[in-house]
LUMLOMAR-978073 format. One record per atom (N, C-alpha, C): residue in three letters; x, y, z. Coordinates in steps of 0.2 Angstrom, whole numbers, padded with zeros to 4 digits, always signed. Example, Ala and Ser with C-alpha at 12.3 -4.5 7.8 and 13.67 -1.06 7.14 Angstrom:
ALA+0066-0028+0039 ALA+0062-0022+0039 ALA+0066-0016+0039 SER+0064-0011+0035 SER+0068-0005+0036 SER+0064+0000+0039 
// end
This chain:
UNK+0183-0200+0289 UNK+0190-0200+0290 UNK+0193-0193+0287 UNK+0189-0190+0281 UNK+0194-0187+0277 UNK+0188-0183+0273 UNK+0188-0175+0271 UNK+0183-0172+0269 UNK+0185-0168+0261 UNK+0189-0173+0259 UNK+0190-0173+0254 UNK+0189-0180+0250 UNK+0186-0175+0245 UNK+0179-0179+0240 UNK+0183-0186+0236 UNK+0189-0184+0234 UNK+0192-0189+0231 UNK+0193-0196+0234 UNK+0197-0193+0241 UNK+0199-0198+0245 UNK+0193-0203+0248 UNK+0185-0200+0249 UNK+0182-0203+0251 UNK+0180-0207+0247 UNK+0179-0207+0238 UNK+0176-0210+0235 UNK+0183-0218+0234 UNK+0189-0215+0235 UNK+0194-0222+0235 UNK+0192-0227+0239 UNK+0191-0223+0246 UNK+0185-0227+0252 UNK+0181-0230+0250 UNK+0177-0228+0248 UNK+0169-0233+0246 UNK+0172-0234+0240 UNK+0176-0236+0236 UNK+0178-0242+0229 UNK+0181-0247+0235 UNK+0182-0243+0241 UNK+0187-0251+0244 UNK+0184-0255+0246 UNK+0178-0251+0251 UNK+0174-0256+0253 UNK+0170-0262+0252 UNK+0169-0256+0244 UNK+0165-0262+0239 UNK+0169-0268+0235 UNK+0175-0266+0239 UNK+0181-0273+0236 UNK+0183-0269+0228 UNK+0183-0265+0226 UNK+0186-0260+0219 UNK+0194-0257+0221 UNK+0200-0265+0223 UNK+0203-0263+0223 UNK+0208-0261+0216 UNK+0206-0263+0209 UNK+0209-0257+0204 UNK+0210-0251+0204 UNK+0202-0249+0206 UNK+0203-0241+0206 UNK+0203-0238+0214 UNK+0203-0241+0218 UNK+0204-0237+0224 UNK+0210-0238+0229 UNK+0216-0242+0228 UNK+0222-0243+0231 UNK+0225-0238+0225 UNK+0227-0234+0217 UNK+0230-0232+0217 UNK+0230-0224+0221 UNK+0222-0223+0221 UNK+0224-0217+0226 UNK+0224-0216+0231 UNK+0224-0220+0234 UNK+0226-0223+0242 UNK+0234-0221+0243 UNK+0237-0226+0236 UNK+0244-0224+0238 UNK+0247-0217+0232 UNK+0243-0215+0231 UNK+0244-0210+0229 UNK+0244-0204+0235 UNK+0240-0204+0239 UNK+0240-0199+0245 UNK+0245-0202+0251 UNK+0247-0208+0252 UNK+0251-0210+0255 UNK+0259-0208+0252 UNK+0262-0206+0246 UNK+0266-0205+0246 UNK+0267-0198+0243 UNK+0261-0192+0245 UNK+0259-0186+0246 UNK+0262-0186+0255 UNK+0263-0190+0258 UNK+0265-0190+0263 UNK+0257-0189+0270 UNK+0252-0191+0267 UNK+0248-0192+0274 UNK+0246-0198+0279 UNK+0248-0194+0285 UNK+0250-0201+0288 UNK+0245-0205+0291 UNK+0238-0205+0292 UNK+0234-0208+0292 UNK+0233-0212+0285 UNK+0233-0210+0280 UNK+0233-0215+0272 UNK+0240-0219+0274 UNK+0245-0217+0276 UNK+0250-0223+0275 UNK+0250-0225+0281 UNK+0247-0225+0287 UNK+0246-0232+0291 UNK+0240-0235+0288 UNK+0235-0232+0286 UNK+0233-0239+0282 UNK+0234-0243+0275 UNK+0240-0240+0272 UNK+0242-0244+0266 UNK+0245-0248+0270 UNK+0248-0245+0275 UNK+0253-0250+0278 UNK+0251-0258+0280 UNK+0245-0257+0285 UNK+0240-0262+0283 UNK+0238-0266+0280 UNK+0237-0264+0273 UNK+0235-0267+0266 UNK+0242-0270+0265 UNK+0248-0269+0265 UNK+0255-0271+0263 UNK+0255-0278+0268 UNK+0256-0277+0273 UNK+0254-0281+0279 UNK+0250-0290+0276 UNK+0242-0286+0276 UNK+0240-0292+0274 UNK+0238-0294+0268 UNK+0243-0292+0263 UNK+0242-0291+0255 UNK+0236-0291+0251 UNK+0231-0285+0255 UNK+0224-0285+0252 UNK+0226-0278+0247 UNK+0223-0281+0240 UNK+0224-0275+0234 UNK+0232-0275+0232 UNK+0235-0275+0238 UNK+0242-0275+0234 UNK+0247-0283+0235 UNK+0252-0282+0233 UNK+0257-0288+0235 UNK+0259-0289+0243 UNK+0259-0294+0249 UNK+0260-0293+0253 UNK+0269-0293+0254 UNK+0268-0287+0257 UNK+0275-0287+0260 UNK+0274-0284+0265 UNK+0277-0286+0273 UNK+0280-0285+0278 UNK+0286-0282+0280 
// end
């Protein structure tokens, strides 16, 4: 998705279910404004994985 080191290692903590340390920077580059990172937090909001559900 993404060739940037940081972003991919929030990636594989997510994978691995390590959502302490890998939704903060997830929604850390989603409110950097990247819009692939915010449709998929968007989807984490959705189905309240890692963070609080809200629709």
């Amino acid at each position: 998705m993404t060739a940037d080191p940081e972003l991919e290692q929030a990636f594989e903590l997510f994978r691995k279910g390590d959502m302490e340390h890998s939704v903060p920077v997830l929604l850390q580059y989603a409110e950097e404004g990247d819009p692939e990172i915010q449709s998929f937090v968007g989807t984490l909001y959705a189905s309240g994985e890692g963070v609080e559900k809200d629709l």
